[in-house]
CHARMM internal coordinates of N, CA and C (Angstrom, degrees):
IC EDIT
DIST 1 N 1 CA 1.4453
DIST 1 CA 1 C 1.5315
ANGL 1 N 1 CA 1 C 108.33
DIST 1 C 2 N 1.3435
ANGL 1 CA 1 C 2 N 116.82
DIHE 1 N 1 CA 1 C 2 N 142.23
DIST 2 N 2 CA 1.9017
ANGL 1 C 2 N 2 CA 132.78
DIHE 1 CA 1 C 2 N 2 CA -174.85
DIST 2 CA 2 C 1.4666
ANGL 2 N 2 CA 2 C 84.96
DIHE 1 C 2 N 2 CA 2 C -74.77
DIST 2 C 3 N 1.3245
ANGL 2 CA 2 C 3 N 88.83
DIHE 2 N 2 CA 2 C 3 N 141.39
DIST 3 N 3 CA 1.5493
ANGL 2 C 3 N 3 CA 120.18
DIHE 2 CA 2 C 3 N 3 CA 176.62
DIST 3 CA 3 C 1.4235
ANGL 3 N 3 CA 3 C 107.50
DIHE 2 C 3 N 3 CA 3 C -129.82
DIST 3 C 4 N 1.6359
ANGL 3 CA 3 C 4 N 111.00
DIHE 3 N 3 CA 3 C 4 N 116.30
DIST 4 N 4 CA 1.3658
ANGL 3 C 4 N 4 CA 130.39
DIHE 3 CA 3 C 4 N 4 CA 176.95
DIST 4 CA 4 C 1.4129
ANGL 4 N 4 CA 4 C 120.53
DIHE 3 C 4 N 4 CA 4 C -87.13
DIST 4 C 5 N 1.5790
ANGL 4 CA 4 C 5 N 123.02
DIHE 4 N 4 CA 4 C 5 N 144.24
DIST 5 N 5 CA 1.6158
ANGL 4 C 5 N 5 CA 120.77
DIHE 4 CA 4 C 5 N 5 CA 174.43
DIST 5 CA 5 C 1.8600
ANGL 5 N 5 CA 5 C 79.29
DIHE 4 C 5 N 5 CA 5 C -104.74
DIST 5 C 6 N 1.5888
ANGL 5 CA 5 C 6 N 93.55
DIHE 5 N 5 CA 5 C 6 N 145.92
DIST 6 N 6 CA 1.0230
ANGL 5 C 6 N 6 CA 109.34
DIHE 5 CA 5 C 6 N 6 CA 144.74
DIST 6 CA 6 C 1.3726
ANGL 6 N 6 CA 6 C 103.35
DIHE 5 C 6 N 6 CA 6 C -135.75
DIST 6 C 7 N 2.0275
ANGL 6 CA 6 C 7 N 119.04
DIHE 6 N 6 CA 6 C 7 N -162.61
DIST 7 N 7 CA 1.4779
ANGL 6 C 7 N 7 CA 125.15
DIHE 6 CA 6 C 7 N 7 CA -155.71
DIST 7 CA 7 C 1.5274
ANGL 7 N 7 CA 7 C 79.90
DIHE 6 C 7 N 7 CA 7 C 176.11
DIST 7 C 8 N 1.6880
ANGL 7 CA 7 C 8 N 105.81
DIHE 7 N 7 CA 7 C 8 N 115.30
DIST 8 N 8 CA 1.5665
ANGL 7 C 8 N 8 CA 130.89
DIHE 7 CA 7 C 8 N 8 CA 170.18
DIST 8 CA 8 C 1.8244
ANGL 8 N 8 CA 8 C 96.53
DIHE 7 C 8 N 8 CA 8 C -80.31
DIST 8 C 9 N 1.3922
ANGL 8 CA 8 C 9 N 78.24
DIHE 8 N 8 CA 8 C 9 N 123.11
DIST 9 N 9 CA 1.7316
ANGL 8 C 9 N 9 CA 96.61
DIHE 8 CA 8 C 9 N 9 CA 152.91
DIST 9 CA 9 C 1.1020
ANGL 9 N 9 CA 9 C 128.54
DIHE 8 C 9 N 9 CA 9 C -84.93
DIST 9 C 10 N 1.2470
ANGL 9 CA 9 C 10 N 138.75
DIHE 9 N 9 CA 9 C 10 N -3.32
DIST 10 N 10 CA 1.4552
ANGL 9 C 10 N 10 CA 147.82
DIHE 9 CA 9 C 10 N 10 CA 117.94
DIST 10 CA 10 C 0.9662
ANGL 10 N 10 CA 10 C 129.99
DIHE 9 C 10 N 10 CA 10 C -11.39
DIST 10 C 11 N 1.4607
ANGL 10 CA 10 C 11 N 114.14
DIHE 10 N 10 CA 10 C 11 N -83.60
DIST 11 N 11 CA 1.5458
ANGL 10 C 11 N 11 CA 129.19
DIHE 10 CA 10 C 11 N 11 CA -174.38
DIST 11 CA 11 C 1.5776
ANGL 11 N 11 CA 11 C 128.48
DIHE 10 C 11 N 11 CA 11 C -123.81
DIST 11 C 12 N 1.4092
ANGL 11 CA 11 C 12 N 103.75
DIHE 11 N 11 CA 11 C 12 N 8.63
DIST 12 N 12 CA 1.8439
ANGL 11 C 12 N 12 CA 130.05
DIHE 11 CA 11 C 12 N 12 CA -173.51
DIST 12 CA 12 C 1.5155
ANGL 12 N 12 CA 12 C 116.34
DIHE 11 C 12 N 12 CA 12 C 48.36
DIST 12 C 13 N 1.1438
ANGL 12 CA 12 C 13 N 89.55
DIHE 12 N 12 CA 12 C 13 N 61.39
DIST 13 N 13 CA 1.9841
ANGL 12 C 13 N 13 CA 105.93
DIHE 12 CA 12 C 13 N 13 CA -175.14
DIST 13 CA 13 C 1.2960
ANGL 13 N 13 CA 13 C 92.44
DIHE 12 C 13 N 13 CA 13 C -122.94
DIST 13 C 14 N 1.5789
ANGL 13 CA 13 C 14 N 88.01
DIHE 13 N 13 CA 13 C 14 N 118.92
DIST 14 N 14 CA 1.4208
ANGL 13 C 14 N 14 CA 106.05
DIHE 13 CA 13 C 14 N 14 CA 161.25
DIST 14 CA 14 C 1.2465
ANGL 14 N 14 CA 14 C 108.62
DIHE 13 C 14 N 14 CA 14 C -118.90
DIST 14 C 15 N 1.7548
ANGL 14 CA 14 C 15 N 97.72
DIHE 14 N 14 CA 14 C 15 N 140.92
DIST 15 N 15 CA 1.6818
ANGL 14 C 15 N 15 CA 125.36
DIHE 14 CA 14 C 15 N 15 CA -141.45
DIST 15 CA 15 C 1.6090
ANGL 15 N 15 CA 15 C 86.73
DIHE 14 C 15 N 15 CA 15 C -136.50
DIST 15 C 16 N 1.9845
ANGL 15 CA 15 C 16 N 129.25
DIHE 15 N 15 CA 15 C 16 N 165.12
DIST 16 N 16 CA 1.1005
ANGL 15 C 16 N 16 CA 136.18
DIHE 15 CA 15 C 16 N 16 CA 156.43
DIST 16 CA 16 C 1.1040
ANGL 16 N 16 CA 16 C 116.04
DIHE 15 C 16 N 16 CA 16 C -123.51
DIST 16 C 17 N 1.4765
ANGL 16 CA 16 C 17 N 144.00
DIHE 16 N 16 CA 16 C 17 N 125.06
DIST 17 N 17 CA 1.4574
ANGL 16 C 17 N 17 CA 144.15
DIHE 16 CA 16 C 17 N 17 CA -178.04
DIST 17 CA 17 C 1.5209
ANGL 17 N 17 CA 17 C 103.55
DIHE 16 C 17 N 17 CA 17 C -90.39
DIST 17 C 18 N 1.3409
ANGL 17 CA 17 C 18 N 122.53
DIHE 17 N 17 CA 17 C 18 N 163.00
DIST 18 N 18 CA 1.2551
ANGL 17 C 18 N 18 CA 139.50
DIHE 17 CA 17 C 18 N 18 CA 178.54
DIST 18 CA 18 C 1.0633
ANGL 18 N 18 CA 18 C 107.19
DIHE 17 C 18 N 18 CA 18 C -128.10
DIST 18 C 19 N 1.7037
ANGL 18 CA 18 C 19 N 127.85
DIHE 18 N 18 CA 18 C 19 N 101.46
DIST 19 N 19 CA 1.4505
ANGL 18 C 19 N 19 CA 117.14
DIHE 18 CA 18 C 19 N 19 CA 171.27
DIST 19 CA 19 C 1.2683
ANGL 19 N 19 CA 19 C 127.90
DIHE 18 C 19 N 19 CA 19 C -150.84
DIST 19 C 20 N 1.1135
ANGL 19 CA 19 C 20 N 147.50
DIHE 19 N 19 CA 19 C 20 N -136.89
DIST 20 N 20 CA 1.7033
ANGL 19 C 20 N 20 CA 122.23
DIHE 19 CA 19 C 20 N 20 CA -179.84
DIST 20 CA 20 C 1.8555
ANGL 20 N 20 CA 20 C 80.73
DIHE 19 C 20 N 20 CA 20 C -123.27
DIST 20 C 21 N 1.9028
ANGL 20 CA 20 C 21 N 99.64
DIHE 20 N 20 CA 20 C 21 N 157.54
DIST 21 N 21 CA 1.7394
ANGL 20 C 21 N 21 CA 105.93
DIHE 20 CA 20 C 21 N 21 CA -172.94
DIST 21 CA 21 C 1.4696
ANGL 21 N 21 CA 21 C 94.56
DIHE 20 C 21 N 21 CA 21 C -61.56
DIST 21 C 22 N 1.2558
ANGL 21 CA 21 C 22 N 137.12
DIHE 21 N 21 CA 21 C 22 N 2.18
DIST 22 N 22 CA 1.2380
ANGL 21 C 22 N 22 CA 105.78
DIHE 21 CA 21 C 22 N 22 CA -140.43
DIST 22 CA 22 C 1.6595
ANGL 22 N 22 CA 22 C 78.70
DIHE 21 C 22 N 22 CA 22 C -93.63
DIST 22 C 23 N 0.9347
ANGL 22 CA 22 C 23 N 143.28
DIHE 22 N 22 CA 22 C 23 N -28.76
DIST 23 N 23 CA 1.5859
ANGL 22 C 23 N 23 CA 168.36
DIHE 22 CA 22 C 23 N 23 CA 136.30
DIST 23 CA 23 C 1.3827
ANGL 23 N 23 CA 23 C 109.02
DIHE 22 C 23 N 23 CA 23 C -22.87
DIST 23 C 24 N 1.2507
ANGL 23 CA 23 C 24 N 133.20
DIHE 23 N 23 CA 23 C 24 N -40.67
DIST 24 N 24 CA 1.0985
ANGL 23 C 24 N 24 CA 146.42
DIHE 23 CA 23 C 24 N 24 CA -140.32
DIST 24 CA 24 C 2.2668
ANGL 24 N 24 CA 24 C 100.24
DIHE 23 C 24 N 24 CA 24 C -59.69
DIST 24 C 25 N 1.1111
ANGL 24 CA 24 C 25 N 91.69
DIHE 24 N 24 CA 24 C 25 N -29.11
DIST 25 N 25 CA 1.8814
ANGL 24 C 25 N 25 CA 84.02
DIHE 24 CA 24 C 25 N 25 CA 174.86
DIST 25 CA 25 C 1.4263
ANGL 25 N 25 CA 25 C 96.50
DIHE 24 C 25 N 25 CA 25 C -116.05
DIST 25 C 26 N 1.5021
ANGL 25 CA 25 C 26 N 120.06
DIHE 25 N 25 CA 25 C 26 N 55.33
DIST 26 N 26 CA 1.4685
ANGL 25 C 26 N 26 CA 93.84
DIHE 25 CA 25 C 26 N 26 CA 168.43
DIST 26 CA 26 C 2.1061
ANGL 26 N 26 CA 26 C 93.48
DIHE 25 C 26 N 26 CA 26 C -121.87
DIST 26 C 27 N 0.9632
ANGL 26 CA 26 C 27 N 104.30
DIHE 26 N 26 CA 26 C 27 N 162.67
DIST 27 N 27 CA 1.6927
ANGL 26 C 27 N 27 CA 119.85
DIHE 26 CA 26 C 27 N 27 CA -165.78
DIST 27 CA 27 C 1.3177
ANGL 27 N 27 CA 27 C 108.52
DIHE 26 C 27 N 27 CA 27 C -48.51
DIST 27 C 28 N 1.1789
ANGL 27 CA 27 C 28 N 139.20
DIHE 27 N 27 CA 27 C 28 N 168.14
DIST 28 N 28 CA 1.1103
ANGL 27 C 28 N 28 CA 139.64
DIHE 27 CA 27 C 28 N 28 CA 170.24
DIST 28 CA 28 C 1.6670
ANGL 28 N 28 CA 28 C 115.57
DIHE 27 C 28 N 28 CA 28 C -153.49
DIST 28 C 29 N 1.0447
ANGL 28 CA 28 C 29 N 126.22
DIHE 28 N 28 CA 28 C 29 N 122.88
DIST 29 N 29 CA 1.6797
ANGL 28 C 29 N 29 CA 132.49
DIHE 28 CA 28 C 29 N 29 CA -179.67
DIST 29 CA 29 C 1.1909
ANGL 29 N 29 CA 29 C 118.61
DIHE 28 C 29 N 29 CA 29 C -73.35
DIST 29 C 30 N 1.1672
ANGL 29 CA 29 C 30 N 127.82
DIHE 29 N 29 CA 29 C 30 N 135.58
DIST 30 N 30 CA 1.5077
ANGL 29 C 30 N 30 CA 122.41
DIHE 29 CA 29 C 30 N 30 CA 174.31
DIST 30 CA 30 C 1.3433
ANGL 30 N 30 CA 30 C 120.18
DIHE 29 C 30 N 30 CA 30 C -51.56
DIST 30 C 31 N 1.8760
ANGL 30 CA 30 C 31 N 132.43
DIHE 30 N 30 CA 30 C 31 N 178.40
DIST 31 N 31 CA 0.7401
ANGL 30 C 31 N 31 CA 125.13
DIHE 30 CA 30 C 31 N 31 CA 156.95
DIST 31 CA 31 C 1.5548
ANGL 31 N 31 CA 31 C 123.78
DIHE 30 C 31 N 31 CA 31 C -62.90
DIST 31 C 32 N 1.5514
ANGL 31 CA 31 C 32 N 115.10
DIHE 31 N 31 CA 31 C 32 N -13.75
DIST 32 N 32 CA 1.5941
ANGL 31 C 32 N 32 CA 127.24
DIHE 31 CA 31 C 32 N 32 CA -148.08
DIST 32 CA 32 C 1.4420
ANGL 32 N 32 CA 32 C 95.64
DIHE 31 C 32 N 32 CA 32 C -103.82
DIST 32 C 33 N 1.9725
ANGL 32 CA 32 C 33 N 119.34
DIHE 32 N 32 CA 32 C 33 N -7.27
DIST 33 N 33 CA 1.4893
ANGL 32 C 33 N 33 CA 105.42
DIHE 32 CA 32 C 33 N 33 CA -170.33
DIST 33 CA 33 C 1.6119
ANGL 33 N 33 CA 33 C 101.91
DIHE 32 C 33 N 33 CA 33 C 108.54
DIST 33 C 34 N 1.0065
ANGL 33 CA 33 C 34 N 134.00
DIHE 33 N 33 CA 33 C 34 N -37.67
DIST 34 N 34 CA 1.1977
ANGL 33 C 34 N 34 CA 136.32
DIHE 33 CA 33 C 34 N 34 CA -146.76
DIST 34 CA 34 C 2.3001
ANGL 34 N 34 CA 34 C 98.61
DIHE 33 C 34 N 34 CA 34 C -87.26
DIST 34 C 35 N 1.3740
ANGL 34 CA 34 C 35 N 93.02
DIHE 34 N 34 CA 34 C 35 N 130.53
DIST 35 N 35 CA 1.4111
ANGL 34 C 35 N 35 CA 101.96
DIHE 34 CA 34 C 35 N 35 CA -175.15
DIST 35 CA 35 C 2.2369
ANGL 35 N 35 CA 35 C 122.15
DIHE 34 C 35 N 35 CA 35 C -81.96
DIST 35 C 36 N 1.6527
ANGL 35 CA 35 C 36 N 84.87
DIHE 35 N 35 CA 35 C 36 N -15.48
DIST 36 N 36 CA 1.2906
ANGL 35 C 36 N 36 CA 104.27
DIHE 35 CA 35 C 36 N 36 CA -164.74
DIST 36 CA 36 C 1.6425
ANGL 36 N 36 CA 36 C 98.14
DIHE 35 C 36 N 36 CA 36 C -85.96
DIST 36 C 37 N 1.3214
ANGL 36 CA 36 C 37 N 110.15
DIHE 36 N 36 CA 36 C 37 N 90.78
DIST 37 N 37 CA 1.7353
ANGL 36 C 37 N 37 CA 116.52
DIHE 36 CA 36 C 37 N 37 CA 177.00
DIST 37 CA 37 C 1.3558
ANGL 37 N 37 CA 37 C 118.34
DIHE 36 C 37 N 37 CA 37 C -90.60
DIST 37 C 38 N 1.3748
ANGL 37 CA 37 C 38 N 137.02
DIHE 37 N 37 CA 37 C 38 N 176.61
DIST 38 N 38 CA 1.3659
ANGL 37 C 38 N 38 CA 112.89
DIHE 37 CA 37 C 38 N 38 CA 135.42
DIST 38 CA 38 C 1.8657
ANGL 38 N 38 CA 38 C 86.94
DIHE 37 C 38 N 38 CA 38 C -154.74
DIST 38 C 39 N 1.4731
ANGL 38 CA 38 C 39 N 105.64
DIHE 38 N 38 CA 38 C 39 N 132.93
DIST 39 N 39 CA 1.4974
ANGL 38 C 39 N 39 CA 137.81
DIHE 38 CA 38 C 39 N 39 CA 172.00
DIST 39 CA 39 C 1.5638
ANGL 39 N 39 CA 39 C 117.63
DIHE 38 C 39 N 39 CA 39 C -35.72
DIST 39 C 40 N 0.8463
ANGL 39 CA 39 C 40 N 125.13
DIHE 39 N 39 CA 39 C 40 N 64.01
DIST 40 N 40 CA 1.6931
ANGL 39 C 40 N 40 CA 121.03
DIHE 39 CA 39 C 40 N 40 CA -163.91
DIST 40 CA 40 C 1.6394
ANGL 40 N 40 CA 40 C 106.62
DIHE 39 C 40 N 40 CA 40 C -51.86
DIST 40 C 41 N 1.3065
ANGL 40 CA 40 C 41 N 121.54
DIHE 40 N 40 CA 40 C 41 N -174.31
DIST 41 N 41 CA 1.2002
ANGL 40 C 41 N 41 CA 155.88
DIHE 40 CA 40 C 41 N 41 CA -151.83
DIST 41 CA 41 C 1.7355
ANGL 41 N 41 CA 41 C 112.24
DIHE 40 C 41 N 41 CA 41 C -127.35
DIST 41 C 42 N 1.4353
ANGL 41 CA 41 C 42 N 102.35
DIHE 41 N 41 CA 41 C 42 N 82.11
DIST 42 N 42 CA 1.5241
ANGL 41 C 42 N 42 CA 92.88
DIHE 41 CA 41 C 42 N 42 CA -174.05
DIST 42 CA 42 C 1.5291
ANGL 42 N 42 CA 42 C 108.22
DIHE 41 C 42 N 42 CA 42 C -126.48
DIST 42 C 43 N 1.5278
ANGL 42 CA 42 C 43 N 91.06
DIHE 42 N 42 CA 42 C 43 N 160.40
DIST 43 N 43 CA 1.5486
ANGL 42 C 43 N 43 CA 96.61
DIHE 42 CA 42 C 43 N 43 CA -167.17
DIST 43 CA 43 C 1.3188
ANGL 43 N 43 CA 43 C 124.00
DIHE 42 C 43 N 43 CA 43 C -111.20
DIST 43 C 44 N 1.2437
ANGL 43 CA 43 C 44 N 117.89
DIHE 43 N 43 CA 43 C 44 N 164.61
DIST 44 N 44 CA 1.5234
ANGL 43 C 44 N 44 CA 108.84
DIHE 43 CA 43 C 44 N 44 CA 168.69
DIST 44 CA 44 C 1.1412
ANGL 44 N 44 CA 44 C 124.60
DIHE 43 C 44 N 44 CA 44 C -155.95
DIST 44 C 45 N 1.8081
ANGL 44 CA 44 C 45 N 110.39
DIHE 44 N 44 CA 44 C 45 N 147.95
DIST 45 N 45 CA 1.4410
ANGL 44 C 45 N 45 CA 117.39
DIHE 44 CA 44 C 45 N 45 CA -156.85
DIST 45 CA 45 C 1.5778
ANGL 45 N 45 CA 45 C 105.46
DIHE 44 C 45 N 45 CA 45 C -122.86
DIST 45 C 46 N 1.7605
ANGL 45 CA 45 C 46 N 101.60
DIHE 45 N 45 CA 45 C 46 N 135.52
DIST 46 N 46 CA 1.4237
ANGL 45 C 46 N 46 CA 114.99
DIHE 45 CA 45 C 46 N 46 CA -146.12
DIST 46 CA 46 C 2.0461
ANGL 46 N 46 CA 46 C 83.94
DIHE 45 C 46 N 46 CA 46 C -107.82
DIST 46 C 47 N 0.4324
ANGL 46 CA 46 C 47 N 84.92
DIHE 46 N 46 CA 46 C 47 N 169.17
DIST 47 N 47 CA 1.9608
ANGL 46 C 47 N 47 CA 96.66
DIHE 46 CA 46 C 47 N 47 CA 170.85
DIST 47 CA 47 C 1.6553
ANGL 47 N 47 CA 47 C 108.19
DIHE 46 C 47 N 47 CA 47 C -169.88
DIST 47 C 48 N 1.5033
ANGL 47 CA 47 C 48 N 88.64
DIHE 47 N 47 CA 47 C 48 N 159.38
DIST 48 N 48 CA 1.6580
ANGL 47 C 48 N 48 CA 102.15
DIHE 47 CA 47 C 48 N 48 CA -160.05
DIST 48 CA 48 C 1.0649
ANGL 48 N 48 CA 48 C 146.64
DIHE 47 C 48 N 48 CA 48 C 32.42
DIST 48 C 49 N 1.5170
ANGL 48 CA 48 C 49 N 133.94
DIHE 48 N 48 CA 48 C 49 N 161.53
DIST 49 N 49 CA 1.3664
ANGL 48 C 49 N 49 CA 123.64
DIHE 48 CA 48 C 49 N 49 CA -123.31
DIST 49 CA 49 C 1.6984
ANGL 49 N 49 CA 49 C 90.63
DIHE 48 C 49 N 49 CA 49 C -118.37
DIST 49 C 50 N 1.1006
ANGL 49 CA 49 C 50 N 119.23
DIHE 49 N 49 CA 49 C 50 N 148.89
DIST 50 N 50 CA 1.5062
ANGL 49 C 50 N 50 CA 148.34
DIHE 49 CA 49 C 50 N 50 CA 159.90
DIST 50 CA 50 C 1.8750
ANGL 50 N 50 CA 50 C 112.64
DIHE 49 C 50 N 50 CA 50 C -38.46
DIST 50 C 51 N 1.4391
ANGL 50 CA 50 C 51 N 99.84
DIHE 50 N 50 CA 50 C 51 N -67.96
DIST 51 N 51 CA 0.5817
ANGL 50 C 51 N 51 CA 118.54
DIHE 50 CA 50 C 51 N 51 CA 167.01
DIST 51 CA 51 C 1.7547
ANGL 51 N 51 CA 51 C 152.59
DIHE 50 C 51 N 51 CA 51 C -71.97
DIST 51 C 52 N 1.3832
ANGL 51 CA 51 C 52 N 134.61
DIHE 51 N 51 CA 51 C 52 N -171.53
DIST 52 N 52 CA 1.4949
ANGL 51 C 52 N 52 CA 138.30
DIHE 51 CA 51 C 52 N 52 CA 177.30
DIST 52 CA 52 C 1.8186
ANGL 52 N 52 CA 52 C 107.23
DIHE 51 C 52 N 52 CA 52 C -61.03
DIST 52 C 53 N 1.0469
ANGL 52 CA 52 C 53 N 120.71
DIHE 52 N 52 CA 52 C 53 N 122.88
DIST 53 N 53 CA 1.9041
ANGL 52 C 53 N 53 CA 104.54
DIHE 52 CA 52 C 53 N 53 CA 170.31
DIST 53 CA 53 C 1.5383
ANGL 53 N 53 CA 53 C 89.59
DIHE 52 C 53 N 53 CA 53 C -38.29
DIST 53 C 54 N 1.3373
ANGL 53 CA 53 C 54 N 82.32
DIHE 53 N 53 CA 53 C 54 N 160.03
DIST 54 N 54 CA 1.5583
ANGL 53 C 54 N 54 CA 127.71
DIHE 53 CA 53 C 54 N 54 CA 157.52
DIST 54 CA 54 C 1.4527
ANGL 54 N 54 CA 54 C 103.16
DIHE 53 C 54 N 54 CA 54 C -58.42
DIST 54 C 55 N 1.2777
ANGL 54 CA 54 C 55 N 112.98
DIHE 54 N 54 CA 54 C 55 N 140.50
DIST 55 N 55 CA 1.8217
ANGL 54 C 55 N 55 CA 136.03
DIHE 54 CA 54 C 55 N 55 CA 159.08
DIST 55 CA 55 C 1.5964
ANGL 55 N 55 CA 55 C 128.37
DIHE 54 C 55 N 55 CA 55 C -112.86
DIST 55 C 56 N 0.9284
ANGL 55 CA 55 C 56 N 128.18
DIHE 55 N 55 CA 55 C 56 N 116.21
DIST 56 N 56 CA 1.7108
ANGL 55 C 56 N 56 CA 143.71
DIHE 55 CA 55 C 56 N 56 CA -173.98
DIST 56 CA 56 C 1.2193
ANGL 56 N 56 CA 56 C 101.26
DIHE 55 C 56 N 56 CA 56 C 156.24
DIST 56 C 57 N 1.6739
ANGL 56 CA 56 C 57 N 81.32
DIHE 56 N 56 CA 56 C 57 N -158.08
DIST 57 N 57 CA 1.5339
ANGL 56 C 57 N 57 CA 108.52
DIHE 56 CA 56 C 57 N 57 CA -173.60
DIST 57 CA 57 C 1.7167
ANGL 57 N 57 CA 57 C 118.05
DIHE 56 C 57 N 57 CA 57 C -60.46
DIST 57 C 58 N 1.3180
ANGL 57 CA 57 C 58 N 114.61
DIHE 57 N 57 CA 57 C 58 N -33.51
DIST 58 N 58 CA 1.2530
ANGL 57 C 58 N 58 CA 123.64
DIHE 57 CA 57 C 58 N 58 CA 164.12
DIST 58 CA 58 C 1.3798
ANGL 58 N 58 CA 58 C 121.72
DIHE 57 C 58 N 58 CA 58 C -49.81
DIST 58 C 59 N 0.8211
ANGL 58 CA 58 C 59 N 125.00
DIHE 58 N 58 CA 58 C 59 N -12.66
DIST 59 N 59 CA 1.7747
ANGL 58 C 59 N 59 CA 114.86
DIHE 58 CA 58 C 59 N 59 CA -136.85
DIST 59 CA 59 C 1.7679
ANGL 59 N 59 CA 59 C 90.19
DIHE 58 C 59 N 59 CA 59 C -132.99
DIST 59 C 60 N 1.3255
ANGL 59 CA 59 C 60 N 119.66
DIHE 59 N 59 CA 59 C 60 N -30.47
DIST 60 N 60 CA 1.2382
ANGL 59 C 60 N 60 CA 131.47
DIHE 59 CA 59 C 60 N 60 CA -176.44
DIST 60 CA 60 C 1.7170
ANGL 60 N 60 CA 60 C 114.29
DIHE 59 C 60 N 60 CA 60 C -74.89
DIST 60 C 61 N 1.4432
ANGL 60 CA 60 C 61 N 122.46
DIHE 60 N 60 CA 60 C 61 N -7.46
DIST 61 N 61 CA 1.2283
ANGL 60 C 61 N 61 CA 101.50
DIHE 60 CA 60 C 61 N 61 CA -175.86
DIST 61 CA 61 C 1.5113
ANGL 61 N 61 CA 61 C 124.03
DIHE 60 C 61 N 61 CA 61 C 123.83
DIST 61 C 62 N 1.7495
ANGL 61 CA 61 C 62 N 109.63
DIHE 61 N 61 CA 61 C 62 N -66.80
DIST 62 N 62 CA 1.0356
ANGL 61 C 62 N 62 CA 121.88
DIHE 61 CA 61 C 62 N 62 CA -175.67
DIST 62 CA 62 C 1.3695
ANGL 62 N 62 CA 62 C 97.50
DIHE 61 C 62 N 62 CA 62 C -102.54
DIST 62 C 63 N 1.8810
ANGL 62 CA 62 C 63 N 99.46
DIHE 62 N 62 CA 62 C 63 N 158.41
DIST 63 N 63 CA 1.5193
ANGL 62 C 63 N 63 CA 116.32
DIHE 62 CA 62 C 63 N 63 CA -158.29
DIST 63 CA 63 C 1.4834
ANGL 63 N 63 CA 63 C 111.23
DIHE 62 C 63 N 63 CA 63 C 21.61
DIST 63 C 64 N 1.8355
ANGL 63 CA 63 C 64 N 113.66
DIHE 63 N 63 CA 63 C 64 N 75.02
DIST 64 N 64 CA 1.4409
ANGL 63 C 64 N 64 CA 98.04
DIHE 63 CA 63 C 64 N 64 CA 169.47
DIST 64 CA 64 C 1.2737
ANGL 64 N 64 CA 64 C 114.27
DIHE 63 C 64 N 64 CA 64 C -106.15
DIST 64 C 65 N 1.1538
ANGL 64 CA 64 C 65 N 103.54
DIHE 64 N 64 CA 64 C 65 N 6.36
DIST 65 N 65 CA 1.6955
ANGL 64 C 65 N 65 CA 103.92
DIHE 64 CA 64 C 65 N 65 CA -162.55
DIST 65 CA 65 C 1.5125
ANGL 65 N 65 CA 65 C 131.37
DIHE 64 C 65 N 65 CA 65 C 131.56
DIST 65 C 66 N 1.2788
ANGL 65 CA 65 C 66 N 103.21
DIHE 65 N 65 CA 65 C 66 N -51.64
DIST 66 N 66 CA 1.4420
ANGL 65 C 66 N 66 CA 122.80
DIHE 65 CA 65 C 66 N 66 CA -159.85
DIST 66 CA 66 C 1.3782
ANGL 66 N 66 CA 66 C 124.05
DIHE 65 C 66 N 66 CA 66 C 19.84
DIST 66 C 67 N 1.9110
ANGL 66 CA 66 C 67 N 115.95
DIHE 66 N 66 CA 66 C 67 N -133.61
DIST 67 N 67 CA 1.5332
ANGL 66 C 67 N 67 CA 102.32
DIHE 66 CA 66 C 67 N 67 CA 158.48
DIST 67 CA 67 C 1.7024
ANGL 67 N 67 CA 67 C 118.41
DIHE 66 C 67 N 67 CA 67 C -76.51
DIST 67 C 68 N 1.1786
ANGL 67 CA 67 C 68 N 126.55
DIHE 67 N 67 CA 67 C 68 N -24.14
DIST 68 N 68 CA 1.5069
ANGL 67 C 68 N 68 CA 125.92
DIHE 67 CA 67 C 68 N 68 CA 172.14
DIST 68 CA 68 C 1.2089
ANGL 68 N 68 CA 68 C 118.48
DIHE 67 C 68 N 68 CA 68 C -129.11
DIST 68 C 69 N 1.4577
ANGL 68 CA 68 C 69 N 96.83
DIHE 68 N 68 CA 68 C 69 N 73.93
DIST 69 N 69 CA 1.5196
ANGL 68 C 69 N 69 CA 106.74
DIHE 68 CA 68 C 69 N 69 CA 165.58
DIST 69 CA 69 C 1.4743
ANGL 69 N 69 CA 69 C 124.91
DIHE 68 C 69 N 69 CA 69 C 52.21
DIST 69 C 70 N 1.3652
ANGL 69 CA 69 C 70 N 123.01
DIHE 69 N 69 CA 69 C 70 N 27.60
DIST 70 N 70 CA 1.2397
ANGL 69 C 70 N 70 CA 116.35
DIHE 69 CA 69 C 70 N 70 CA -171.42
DIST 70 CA 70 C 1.3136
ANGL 70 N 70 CA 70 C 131.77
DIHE 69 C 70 N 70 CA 70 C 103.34
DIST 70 C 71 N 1.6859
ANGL 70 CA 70 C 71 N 117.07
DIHE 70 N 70 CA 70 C 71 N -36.53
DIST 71 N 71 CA 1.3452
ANGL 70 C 71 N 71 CA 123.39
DIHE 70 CA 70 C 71 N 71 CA -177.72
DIST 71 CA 71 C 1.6461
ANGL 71 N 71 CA 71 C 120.38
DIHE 70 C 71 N 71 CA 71 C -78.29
DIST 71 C 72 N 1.2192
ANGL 71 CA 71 C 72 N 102.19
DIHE 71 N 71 CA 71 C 72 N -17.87
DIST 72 N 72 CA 2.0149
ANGL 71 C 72 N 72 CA 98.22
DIHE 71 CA 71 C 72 N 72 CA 173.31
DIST 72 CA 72 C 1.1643
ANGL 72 N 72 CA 72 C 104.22
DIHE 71 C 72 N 72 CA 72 C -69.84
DIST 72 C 73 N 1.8258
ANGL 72 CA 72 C 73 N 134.73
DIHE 72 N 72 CA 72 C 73 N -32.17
DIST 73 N 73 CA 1.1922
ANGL 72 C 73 N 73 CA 123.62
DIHE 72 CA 72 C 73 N 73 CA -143.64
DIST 73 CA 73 C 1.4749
ANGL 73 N 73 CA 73 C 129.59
DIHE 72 C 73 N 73 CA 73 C 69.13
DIST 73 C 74 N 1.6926
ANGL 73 CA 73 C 74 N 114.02
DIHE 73 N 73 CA 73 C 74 N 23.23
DIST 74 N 74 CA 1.0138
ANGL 73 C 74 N 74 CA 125.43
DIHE 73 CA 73 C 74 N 74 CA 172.08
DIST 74 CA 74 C 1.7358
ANGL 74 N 74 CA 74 C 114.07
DIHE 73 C 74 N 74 CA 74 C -76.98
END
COOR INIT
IC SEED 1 N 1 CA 1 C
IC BUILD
């Protein structure tokens, strides 16, 4: 189940609801009582790939990058 941030304009508590999307814009009360919410803006971070690695020059080792771009020979 989606889990929402909200942040009372009341008392500046930011709280997270647990509820199904279908819910997803309906109001939510603080923990403190307070009716005055507003729905924050949250993000999310995906890592690794779906798919097969990558093939080339990248993927082999040399000049991949490392921490500086290639020039330590990392």
């Amino acid at each position: 189940m989606p889990r929402y941030e909200f942040r009372c304009r009341a008392c500046g508590a930011t709280f997270e609801v647990s509820r199904p999307m279908s819910e997803a814009s309906a109001p939510a009360a603080c923990p403190g009582g307070h009716d005055d919410t507003v729905k924050l803006l949250s993000t999310v971070t995906v890592t690794g790939r779906g798919g097969p690695a990558p093939s080339g020059p990248a993927a082999g080792g040399s000049g991949g990058g490392g921490c500086c771009g290639g020039a330590c020979g990392c």
